[in-house]
Backbone bond lengths (Angstrom), bond angles and torsions (degrees), N, CA, C in turn:
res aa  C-N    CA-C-N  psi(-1)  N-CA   C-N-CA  omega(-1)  CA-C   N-CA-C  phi
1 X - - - 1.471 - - 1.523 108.97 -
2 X 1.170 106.11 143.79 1.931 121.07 -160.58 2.131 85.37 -80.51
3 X 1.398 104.56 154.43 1.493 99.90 163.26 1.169 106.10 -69.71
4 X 1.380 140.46 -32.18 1.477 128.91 -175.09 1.345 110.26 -58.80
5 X 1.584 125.93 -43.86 1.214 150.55 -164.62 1.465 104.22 -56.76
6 X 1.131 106.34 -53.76 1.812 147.92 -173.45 1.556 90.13 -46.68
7 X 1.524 106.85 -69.42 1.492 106.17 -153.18 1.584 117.34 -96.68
8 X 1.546 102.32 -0.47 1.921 112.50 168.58 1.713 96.65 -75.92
9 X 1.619 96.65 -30.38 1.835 83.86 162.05 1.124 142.40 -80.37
10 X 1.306 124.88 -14.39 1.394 153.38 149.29 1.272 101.20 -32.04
11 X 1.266 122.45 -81.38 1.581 154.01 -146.77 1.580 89.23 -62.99
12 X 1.213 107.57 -72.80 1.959 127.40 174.91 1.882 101.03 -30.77
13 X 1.619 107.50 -66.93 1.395 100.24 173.76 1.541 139.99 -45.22
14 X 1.292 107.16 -60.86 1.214 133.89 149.07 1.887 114.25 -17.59
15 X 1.004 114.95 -78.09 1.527 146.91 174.22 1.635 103.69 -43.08
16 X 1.603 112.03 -38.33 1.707 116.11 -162.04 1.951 78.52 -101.40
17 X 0.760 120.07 -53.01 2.129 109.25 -163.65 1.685 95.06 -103.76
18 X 1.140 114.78 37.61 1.541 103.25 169.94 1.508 107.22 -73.33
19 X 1.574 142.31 149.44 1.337 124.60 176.96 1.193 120.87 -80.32
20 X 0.899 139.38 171.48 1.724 135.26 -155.69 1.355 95.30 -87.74
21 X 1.509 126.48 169.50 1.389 149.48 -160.15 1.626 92.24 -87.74
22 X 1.496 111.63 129.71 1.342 118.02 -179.29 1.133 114.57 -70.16
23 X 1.307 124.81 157.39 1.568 126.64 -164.39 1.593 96.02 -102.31
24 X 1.203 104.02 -179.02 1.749 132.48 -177.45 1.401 104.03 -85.74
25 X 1.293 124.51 149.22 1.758 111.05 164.78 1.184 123.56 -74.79
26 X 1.303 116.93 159.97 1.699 127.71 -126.78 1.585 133.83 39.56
27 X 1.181 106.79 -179.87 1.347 111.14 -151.79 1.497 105.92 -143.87
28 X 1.589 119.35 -169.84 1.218 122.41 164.33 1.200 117.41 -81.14
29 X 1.679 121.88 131.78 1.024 130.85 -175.20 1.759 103.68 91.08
30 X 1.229 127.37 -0.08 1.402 117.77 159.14 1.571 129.27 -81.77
31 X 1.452 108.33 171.62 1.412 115.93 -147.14 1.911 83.88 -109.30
32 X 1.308 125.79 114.09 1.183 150.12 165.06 1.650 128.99 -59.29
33 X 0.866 174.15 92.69 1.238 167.55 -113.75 1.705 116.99 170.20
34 X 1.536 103.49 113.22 1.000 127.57 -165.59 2.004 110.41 -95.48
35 X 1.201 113.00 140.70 1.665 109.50 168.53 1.469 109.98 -132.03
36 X 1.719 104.71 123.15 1.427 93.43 152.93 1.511 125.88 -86.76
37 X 1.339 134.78 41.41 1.054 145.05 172.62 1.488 97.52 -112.11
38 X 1.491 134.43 -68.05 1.271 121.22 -156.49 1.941 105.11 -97.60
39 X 0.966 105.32 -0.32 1.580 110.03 -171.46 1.465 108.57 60.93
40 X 1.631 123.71 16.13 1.415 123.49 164.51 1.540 128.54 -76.92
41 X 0.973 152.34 163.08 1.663 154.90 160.16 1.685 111.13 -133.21
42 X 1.336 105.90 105.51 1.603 127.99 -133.53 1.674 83.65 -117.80
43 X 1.533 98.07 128.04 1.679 110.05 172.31 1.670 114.60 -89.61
44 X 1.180 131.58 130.44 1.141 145.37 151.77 1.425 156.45 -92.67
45 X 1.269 138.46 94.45 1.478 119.33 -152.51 1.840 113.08 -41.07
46 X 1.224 103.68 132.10 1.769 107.82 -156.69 1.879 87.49 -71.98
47 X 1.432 128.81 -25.46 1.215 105.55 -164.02 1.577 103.68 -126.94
48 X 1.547 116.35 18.20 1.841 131.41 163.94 1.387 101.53 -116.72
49 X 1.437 125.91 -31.76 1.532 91.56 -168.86 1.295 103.23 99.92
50 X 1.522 127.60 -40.41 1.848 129.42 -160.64 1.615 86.46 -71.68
51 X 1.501 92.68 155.81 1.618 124.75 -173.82 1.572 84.69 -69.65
52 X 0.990 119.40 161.91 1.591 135.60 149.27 1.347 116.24 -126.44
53 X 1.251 127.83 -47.32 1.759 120.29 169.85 1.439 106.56 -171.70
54 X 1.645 100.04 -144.83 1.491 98.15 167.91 1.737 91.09 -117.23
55 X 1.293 110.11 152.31 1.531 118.48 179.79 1.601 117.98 -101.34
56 X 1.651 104.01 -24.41 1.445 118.95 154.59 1.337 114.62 -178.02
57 X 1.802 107.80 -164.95 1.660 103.19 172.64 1.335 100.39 -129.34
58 X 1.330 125.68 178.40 1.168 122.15 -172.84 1.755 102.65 -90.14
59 X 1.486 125.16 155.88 1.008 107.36 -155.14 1.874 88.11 -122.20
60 X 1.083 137.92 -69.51 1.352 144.72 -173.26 1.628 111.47 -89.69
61 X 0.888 124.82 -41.22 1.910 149.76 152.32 1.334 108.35 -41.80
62 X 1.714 122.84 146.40 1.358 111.24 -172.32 1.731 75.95 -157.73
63 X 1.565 108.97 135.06 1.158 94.61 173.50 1.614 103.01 114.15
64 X 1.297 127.17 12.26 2.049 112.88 -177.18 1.827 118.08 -27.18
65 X 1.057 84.13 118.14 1.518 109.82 159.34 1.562 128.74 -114.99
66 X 1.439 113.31 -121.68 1.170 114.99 175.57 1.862 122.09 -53.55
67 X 1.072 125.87 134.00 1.565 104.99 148.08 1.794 119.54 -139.64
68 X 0.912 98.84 136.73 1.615 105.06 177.70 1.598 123.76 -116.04
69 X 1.027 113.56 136.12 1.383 105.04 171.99 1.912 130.88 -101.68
70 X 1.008 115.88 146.21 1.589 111.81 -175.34 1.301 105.73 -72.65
71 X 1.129 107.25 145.47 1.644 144.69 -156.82 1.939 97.37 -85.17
72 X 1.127 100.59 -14.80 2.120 95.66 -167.35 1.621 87.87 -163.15
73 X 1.391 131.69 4.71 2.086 104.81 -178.91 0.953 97.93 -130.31
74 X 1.371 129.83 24.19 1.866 123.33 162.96 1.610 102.71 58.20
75 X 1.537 126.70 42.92 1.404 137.25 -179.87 1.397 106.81 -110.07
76 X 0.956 115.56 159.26 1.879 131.46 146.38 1.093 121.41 -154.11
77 X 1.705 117.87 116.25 1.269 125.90 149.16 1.366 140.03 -62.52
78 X 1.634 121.72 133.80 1.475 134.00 -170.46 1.814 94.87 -113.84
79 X 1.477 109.35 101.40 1.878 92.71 146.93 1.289 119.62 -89.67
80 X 1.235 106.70 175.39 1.814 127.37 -169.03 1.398 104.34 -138.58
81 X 1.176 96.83 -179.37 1.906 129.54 179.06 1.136 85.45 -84.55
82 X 1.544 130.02 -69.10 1.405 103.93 -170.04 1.631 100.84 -167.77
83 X 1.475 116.86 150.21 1.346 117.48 -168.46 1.774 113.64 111.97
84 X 1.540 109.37 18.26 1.355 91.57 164.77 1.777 95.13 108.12
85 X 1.387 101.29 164.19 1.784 120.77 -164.71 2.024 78.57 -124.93
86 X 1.523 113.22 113.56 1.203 102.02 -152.54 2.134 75.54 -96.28
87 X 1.563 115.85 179.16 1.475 116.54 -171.97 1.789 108.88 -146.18
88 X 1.419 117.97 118.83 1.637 127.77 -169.49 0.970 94.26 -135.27
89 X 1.258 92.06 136.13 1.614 134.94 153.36 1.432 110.79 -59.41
90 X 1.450 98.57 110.75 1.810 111.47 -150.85 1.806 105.75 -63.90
91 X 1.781 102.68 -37.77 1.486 97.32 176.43 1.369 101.71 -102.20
92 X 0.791 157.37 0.03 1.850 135.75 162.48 1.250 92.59 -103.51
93 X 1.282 155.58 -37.60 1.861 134.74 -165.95 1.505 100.61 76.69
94 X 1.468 113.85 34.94 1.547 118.01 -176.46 1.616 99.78 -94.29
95 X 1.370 134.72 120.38 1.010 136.81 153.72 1.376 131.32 -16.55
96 X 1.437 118.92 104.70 1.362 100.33 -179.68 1.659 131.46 -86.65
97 X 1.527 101.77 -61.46 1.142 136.65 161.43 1.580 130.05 -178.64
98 X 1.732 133.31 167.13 1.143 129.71 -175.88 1.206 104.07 -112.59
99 X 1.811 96.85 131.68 1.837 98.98 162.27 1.447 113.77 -86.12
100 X 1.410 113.13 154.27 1.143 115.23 166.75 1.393 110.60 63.42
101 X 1.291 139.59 45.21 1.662 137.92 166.37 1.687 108.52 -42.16
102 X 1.263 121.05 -23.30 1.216 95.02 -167.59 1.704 98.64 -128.25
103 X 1.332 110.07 46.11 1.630 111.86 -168.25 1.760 104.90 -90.38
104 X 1.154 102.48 -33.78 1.927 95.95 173.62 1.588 91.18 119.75
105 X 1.634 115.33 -120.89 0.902 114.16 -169.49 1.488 120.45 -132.23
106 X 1.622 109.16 99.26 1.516 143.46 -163.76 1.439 111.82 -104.98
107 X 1.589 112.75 96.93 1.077 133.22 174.33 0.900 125.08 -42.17
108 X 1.414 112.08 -55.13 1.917 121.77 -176.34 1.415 111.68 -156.07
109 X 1.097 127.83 142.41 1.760 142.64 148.48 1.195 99.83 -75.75
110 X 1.435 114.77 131.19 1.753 124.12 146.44 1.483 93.42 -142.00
111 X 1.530 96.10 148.57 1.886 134.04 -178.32 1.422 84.07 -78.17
112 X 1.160 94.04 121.12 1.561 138.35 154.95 1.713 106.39 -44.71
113 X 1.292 122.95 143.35 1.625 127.16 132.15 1.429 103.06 -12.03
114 X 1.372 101.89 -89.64 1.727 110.94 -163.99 1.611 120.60 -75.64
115 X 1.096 80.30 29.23 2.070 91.63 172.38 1.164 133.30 81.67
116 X 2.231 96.13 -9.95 1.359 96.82 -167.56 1.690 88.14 -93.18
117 X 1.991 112.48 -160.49 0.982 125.88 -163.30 1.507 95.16 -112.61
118 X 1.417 94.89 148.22 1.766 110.22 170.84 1.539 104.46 -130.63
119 X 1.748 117.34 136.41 1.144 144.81 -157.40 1.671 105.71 -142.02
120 X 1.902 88.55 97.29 1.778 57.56 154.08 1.747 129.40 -124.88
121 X 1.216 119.58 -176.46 1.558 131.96 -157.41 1.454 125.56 -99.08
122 X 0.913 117.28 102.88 1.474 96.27 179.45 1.594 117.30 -90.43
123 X 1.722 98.53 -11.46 1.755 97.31 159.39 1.648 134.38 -69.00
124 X 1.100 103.52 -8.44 1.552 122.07 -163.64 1.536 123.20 -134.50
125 X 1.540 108.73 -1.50 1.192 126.80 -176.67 1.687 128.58 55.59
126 X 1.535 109.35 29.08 1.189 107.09 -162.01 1.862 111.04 -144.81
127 X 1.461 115.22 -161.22 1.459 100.44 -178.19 1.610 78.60 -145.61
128 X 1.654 106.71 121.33 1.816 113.34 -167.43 2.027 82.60 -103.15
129 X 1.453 90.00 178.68 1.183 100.98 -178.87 2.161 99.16 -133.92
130 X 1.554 89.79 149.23 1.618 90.41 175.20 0.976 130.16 -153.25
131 X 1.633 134.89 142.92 1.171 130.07 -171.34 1.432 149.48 -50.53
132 X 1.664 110.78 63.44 1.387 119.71 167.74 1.888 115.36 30.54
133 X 1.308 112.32 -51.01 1.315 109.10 -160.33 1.450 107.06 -127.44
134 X 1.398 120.80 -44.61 1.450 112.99 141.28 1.702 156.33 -75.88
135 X 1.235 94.32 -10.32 1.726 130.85 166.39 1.622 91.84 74.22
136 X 1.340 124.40 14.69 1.242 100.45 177.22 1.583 122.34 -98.29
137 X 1.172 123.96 154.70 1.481 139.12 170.72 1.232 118.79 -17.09
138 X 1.723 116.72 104.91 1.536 113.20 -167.87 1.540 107.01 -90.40
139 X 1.754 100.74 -48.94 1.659 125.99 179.35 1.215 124.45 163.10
140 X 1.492 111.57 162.84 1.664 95.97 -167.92 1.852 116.10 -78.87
141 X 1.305 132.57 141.03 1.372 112.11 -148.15 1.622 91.26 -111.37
142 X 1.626 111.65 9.29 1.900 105.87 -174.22 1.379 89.57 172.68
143 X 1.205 102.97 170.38 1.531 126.56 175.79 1.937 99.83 -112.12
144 X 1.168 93.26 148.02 1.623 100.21 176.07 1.158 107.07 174.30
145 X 1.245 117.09 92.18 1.491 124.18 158.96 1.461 138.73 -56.71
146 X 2.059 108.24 104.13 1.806 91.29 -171.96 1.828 93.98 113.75
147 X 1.155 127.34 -5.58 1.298 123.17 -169.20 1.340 105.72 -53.64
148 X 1.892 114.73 116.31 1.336 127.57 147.13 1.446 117.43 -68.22
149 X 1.531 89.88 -131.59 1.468 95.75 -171.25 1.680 89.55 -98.83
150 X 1.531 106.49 174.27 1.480 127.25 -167.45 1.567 114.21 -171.32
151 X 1.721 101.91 157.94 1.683 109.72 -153.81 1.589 89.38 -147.27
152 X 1.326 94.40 154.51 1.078 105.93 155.87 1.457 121.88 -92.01
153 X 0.829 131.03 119.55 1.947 127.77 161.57 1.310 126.86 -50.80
154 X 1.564 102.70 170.00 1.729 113.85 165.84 1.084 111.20 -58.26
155 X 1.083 133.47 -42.54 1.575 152.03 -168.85 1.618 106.07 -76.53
156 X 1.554 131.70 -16.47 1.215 127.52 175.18 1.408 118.82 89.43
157 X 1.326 104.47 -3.65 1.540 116.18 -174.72 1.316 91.30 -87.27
158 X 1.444 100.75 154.80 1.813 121.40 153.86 1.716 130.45 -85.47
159 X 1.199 110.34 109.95 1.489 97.97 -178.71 1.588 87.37 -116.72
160 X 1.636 97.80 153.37 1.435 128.55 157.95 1.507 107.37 -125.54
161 X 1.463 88.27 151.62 1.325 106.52 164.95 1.427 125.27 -125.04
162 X 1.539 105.09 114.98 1.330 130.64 144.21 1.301 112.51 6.24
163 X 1.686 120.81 93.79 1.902 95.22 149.00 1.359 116.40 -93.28
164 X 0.960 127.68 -34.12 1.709 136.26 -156.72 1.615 106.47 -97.05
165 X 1.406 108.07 2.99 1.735 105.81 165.94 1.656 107.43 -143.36
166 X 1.544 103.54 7.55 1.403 78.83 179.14 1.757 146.84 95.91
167 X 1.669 89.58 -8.70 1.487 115.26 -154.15 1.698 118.01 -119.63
168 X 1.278 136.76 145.26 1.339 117.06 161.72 1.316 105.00 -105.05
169 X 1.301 107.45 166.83 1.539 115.68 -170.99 2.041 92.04 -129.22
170 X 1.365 96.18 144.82 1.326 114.38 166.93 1.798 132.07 -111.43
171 X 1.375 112.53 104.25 1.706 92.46 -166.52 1.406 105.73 -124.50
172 X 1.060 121.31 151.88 1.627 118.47 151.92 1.380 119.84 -36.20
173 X 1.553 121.25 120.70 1.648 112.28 -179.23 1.027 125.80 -72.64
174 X 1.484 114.78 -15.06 1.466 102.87 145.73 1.711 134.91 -122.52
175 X 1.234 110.48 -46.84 1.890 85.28 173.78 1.204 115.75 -60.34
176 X 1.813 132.73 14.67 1.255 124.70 -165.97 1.799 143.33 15.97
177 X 1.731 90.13 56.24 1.137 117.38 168.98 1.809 125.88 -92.57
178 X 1.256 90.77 128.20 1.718 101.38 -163.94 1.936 114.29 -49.58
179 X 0.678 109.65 111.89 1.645 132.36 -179.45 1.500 97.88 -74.61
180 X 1.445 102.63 -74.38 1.947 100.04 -161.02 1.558 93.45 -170.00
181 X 1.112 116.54 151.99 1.691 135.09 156.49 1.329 102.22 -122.27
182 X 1.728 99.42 161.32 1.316 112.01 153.60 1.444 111.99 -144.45
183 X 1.534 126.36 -152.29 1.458 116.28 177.25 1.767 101.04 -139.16
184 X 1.331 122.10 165.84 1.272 124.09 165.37 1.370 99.62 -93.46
185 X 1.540 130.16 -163.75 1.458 144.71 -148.88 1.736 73.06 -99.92
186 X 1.357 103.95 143.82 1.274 119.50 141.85 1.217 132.34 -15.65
187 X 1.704 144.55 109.31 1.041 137.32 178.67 1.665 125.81 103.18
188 X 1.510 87.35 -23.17 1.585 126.85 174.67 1.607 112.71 -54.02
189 X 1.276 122.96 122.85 1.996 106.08 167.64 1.651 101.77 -121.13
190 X 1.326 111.32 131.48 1.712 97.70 -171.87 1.330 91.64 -103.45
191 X 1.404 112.90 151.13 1.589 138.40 -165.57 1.495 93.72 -130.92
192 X 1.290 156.66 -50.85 1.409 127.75 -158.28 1.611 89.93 -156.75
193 X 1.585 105.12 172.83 1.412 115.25 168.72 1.579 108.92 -169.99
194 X 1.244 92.18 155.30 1.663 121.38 -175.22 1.184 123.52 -128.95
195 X 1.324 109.33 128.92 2.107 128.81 178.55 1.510 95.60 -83.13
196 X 1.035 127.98 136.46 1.414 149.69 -174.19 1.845 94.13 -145.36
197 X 1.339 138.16 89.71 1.381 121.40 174.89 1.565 108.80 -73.55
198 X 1.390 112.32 132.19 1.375 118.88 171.46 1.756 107.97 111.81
199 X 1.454 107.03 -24.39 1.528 130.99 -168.07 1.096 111.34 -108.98
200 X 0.857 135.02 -28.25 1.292 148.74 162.27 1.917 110.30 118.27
201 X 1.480 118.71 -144.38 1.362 133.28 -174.92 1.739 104.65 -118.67
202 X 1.306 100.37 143.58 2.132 93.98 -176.72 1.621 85.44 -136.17
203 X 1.098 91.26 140.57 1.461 115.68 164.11 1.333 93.70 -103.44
204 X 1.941 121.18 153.11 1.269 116.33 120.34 1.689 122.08 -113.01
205 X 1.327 98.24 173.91 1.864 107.42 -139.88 1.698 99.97 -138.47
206 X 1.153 118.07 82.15 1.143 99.93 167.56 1.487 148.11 -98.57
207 X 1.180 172.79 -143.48 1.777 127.36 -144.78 1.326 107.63 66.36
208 X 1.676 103.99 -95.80 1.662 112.89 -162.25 1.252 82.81 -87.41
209 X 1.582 150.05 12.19 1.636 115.46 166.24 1.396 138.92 47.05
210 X 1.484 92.62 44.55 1.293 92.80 -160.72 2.120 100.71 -136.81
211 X 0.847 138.36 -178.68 1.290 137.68 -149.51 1.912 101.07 -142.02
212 X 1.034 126.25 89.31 1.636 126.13 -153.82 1.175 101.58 -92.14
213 X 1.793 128.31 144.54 1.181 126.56 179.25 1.319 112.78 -134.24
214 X 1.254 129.09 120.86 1.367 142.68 -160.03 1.186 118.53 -98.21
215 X 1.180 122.26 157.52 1.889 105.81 159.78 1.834 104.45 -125.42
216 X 1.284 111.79 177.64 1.624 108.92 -161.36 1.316 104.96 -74.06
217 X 1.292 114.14 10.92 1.884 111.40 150.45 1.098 121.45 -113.76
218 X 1.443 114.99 38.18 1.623 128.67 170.93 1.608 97.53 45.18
219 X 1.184 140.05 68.22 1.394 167.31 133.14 1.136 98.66 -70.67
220 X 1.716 121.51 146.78 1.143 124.46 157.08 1.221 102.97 -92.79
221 X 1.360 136.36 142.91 1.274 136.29 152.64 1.656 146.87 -109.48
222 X 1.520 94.25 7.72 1.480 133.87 170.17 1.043 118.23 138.62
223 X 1.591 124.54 179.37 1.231 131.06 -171.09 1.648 107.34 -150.76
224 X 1.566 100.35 167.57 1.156 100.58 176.27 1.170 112.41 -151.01
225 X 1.667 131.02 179.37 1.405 125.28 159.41 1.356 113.20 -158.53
226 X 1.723 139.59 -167.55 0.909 123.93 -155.00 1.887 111.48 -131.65
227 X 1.137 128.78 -164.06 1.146 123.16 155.48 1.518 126.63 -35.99
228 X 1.200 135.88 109.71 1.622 132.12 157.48 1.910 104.02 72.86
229 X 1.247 103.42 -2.37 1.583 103.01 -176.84 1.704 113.34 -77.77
230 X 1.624 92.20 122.14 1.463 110.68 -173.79 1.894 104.83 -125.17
231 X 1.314 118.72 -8.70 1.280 110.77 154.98 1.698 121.39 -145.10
232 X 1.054 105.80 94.79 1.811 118.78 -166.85 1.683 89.91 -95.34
233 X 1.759 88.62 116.89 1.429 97.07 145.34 1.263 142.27 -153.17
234 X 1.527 130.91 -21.13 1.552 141.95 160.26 1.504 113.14 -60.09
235 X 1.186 127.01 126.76 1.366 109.89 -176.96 1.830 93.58 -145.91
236 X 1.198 104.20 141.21 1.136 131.68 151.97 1.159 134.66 -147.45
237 X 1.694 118.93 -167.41 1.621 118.58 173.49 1.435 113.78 -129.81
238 X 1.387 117.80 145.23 1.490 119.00 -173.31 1.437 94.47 -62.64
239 X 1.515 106.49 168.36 1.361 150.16 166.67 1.436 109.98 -77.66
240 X 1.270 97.52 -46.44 1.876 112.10 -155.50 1.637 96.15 -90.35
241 X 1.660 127.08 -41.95 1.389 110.97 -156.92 1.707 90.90 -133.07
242 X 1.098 141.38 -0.17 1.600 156.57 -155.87 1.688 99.87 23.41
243 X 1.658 105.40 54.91 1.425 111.34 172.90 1.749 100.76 -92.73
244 X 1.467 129.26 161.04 1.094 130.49 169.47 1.249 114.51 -69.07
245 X 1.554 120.88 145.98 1.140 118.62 163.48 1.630 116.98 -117.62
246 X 1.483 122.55 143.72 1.482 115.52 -174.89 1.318 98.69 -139.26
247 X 1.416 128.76 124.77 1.697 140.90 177.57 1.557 102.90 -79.09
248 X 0.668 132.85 142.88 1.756 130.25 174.97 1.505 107.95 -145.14
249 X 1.368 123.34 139.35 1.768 128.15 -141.98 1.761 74.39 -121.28
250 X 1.218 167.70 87.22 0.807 166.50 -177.97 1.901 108.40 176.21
251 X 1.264 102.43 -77.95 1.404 109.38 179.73 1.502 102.88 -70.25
252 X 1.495 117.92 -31.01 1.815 133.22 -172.12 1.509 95.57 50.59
253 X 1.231 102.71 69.09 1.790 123.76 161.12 1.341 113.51 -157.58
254 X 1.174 103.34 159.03 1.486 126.28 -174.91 1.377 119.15 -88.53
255 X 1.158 142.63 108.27 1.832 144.92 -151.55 1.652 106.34 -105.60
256 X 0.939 106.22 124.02 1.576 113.58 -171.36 1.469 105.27 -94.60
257 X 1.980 128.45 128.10 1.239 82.79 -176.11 2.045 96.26 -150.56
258 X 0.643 133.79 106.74 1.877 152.43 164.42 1.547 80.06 21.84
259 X 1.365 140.19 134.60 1.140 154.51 148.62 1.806 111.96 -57.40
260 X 1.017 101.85 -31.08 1.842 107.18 -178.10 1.397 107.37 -109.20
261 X 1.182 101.93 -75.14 1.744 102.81 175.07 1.518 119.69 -52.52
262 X 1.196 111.85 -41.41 1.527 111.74 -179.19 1.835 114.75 78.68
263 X 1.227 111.82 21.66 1.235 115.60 164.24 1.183 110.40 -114.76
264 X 1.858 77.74 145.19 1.861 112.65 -162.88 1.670 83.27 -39.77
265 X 1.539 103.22 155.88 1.561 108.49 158.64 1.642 125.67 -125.76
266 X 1.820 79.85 -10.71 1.690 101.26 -166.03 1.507 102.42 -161.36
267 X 1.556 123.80 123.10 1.486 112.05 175.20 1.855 108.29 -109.87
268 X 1.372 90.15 10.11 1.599 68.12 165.26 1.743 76.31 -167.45
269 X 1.312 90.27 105.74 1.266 117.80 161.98 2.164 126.51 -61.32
270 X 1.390 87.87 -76.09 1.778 105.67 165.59 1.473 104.71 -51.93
271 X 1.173 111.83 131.20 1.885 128.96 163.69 1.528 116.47 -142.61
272 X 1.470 90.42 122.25 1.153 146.90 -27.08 1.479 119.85 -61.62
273 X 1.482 92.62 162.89 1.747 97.39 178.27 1.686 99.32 -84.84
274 X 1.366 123.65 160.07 1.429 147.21 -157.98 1.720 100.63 -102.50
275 X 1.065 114.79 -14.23 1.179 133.23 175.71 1.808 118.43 52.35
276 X 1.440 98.92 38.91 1.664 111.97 -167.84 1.576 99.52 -144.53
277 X 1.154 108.75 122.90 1.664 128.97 171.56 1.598 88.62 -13.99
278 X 1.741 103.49 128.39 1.616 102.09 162.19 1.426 83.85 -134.32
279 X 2.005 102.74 164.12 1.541 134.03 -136.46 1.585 79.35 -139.48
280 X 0.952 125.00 -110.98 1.509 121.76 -125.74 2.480 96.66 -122.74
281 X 1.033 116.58 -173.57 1.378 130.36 165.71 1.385 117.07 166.74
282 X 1.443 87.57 169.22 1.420 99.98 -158.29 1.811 99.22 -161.96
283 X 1.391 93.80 145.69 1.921 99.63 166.82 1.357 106.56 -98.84
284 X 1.068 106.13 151.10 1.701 121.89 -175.30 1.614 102.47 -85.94
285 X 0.993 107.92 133.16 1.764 104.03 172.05 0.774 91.60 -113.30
286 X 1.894 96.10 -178.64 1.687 128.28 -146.54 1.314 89.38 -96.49
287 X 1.613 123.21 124.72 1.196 154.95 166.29 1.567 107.99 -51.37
288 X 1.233 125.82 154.79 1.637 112.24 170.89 1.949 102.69 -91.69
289 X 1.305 89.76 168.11 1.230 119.83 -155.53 1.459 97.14 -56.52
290 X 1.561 113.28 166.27 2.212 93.11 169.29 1.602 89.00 -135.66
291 X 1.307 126.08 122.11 1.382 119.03 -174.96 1.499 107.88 -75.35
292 X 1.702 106.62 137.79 1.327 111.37 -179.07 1.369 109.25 -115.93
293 X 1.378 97.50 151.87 1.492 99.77 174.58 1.613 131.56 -89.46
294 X 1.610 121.28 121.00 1.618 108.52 -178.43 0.998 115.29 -78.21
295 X 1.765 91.24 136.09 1.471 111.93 -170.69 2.007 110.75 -86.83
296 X 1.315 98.36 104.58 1.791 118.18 -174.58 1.835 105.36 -80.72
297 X 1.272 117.12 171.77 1.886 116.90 174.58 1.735 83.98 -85.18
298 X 1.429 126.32 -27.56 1.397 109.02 -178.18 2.099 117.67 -69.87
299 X 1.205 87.35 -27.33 2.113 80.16 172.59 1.408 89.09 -84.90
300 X 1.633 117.19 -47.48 1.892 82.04 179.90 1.607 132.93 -35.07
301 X 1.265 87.65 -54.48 1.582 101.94 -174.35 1.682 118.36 -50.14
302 X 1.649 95.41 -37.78 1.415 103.59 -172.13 1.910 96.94 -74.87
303 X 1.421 100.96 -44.86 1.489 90.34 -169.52 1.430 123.39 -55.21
304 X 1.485 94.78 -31.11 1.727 113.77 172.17 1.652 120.19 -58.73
305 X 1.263 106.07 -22.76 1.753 104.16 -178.93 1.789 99.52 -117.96
């Protein structure tokens, strides 16, 4: 064998067992945390609470708010105050692109049914829809004045929540046809919400600071809140213990809290705290699988000639 020969095999080897491209900090099943103070989105062990790093910065977006991640395209969306719904590559933190650069002030991105992205506006009073792969302007998919953050449900419906009236809105997730509203207490602005089946629906509400609990006839059925918390708004539930979780931009900690009972269990969950207004979180789920191919001396061979 020629040395040239020698070392196109080298190259070939090399190329077939190289180790895969290092990931971003955090992982699947980590605890996400967004600031509109530092424009960071900060990884956390999903079932300690311990810091792990920074996972990125916001890149065109100024202002962290909402972020969500896609359910099947290894994505996550960041909204802002203003500058765009910025878009990462959930395991490298590789920049994707921004929808809407010039939308004002866009609470949250969430993936659509049909793969594309939904945004909604608080310049325009509405929740637009956009092209997954070109980010451009599909159409507006509802009216909603005040749009926070928003989820899809068990039920497949879309709810948003109301900051600037107070209200959730209910729509079809996709022809975005009006289902139902309701309102929180007077004075109330709702920022996020969570499906708990059997537990009902939680708003959090900040103003009255308080954590709202519904039943599937939009009943309130109590509320709660936590240590020193004067602005609650990201909310979710662990993976690991299905305890509540509530972000609060005031104390800038994470509130741990009994799924049934609803007592605090933990007021400062994250260690250490970052000590800068935090907005919204979320755990990253498990991505689908990517089939690989085993590497045999017969694809060597083939790759080699």
């Amino acid at each position: 064998m020629t040395l040239r020969r020698f070392g196109s095999l080298l190259l070939v080897l090399a190329a077939l067992f190289a180790p895969a491209r290092a990931h971003a900090v955090g992982a699947v099943g980590d605890l996400f945390i967004t600031s509109d103070a530092s424009n960071l989105v900060r990884a956390y062990g999903g079932a300690s609470g311990v810091l792990i790093g920074t996972f990125t910065n916001s890149v065109n977006g100024s202002g962290e708010l909402g972020i969500h991640f896609g359910a099947a395209n290894g994505r996550v969306l960041v909204g802002h105050f203003g500058g765009g719904v910025d878009e990462f590559d959930a395991s490298t933190g590789a920049f994707i692109k921004t929808y809407a650069p010039g939308g004002g002030w866009q609470w949250a991105g969430l993936y659509a049914p049909n793969g594309n992205v939904y945004i909604g506006s608080q310049l325009t009073g509405d929740v637009r829809e956009y092209d997954v792969n070109t980010g451009a302007f599909v159409r507006v998919l509802c009216s909603f004045a005040g749009a926070a953050d928003m989820e899809i449900a068990p039920n497949g419906h879309l709810f948003i929540c109301g900051y600037t009236f107070g209200n959730i809105g209910e729509f079809d997730a996709t022809t975005g046809a009006l289902i139902s509203t309701w309102s929180l207490p007077s004075g109330c602005e709702a920022n996020d919400i969570l499906f708990l089946p059997g537990n009902g629906i939680f708003v959090t509400a900040s103003r009255c600071n308080l954590i709202f609990r519904f039943n599937g006839a939009h009943a309130i059925t109590g509320t709660f809140t936590g240590t020193g918390m004067q602005r609650p708004h990201g909310i979710a539930v662990s993976p690991y213990t299905g305890n509540i979780l509530v972000a609060d931009g005031v104390t800038t900690q994470v509130h741990e809290f009994d799924p049934n009972s609803f007592v605090e269990l933990n007021p400062a969950f994250r260690s250490p705290p970052s000590g800068d207004k935090i907005v919204d979180i979320a755990f990253r789920p498990a991505e689908p699988p990517t089939p690989a191919a085993t590497t045999t001396w017969g694809r060597l061979k083939g790759a080699y000639r």
